[in-house]
C-alpha positions as CSV (number, residue, x, y, z in Angstrom):
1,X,162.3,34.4,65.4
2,X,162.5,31.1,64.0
3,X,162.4,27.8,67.1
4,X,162.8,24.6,66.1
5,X,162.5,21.9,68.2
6,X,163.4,17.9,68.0
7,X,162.4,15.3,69.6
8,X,161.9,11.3,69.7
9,X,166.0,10.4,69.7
10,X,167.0,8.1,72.2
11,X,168.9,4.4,72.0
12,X,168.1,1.4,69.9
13,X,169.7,-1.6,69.4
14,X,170.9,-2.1,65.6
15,X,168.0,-3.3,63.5
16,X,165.7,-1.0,65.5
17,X,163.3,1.7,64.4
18,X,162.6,5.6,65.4
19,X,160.5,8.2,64.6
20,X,161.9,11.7,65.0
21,X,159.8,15.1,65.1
22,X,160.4,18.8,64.4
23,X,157.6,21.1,65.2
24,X,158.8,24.9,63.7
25,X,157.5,28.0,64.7
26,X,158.3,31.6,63.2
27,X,157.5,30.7,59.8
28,X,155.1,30.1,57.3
29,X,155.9,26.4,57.6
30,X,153.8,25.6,54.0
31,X,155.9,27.6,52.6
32,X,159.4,25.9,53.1
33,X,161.4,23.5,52.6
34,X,162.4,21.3,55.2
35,X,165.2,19.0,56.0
36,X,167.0,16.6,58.7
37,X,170.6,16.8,59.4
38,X,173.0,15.4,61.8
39,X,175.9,15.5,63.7
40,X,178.6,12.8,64.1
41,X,181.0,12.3,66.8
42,X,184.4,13.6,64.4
43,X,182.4,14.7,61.3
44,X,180.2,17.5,60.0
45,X,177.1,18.0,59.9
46,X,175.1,16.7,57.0
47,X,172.0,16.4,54.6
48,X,170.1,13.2,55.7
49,X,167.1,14.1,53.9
50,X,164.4,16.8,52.7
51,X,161.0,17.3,51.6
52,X,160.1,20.7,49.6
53,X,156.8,22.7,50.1
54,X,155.0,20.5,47.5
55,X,156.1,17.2,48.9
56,X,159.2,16.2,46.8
57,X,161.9,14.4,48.7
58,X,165.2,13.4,48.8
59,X,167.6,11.4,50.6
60,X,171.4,10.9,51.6
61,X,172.6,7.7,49.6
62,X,173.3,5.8,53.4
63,X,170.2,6.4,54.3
64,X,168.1,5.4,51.5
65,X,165.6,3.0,51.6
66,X,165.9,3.0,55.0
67,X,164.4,6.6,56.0
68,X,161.2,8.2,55.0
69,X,160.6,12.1,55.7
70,X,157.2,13.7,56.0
71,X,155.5,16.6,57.0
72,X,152.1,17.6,58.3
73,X,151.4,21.5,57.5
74,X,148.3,21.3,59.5
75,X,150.2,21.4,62.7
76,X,153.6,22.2,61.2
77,X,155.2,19.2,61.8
78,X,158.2,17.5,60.2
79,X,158.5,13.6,60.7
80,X,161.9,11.1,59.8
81,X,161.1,7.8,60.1
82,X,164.2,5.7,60.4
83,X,164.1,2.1,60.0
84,X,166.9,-1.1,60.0
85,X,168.7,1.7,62.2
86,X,172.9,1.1,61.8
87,X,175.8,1.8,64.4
88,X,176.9,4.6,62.1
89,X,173.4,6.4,62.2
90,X,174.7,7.8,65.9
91,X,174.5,11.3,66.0
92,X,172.5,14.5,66.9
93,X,169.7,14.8,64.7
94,X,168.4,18.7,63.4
95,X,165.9,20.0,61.7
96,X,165.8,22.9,59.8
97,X,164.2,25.0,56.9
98,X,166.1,24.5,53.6
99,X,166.8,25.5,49.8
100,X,164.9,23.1,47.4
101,X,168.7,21.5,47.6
102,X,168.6,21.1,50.7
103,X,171.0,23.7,52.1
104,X,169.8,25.0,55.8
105,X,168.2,28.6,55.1
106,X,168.4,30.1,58.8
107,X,170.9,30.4,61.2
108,X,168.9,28.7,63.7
109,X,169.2,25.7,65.3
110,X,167.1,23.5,67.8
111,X,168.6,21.6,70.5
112,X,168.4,18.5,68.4
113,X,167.5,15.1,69.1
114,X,170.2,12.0,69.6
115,X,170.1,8.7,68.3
116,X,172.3,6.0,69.9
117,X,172.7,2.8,67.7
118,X,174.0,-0.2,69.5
119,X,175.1,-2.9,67.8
């Protein structure tokens, strides 16, 4: 049984930094893929960004430059470092295991994380 769980969300002023976590269990975290999505008020969720088993990553266009994903196998740990933080990054933040395109592989979902963005 796959559990994913988020944390380090909470409310920033625009300008701001955070740095989100996902620790996964039941898997063979080296193995995958992993990637951070969110959830908009009024849109769906989407691809924010992704890192493959061998450390290749890639990010949404709006978020580029500005986000930086990493993971640490050793204590199966995901990581999304979001700088110069914007009003429209407000949303529920997931992680998840993914295809090396970054298209969610389970059906399970953590309770997420949410990010507020004041401006």
């Amino acid at each position: 049984q796959v559990q994913l769980v988020e944390s380090g969300g909470g409310l920033v002023q625009a300008g701001g930094s955070l740095r989100l976590s996902c620790t996964a269990s039941g898997i063979i975290f080296s193995n995958n893929a992993m990637g951070w999505y969110r959830c908009a008020p009024g849109k769906q969720r989407e691809l924010v960004a992704f890192i493959t088993s061998t450390g290749s990553t890639s990010y949404a266009d709006s978020v580029k430059g500005r986000f930086t994903i990493s993971r640490d196998n050793a204590k199966k740990m995901v990581y999304l470092q979001m700088n110069s933080l914007k009003p429209e990054d407000t949303a529920v933040y997931y992680c998840n295991t993914c295809t090396g395109r970054g298209i969610p592989t389970t059906g399970y979902w953590g309770q997420g994380t949410q990010v507020t963005v004041s401006s």
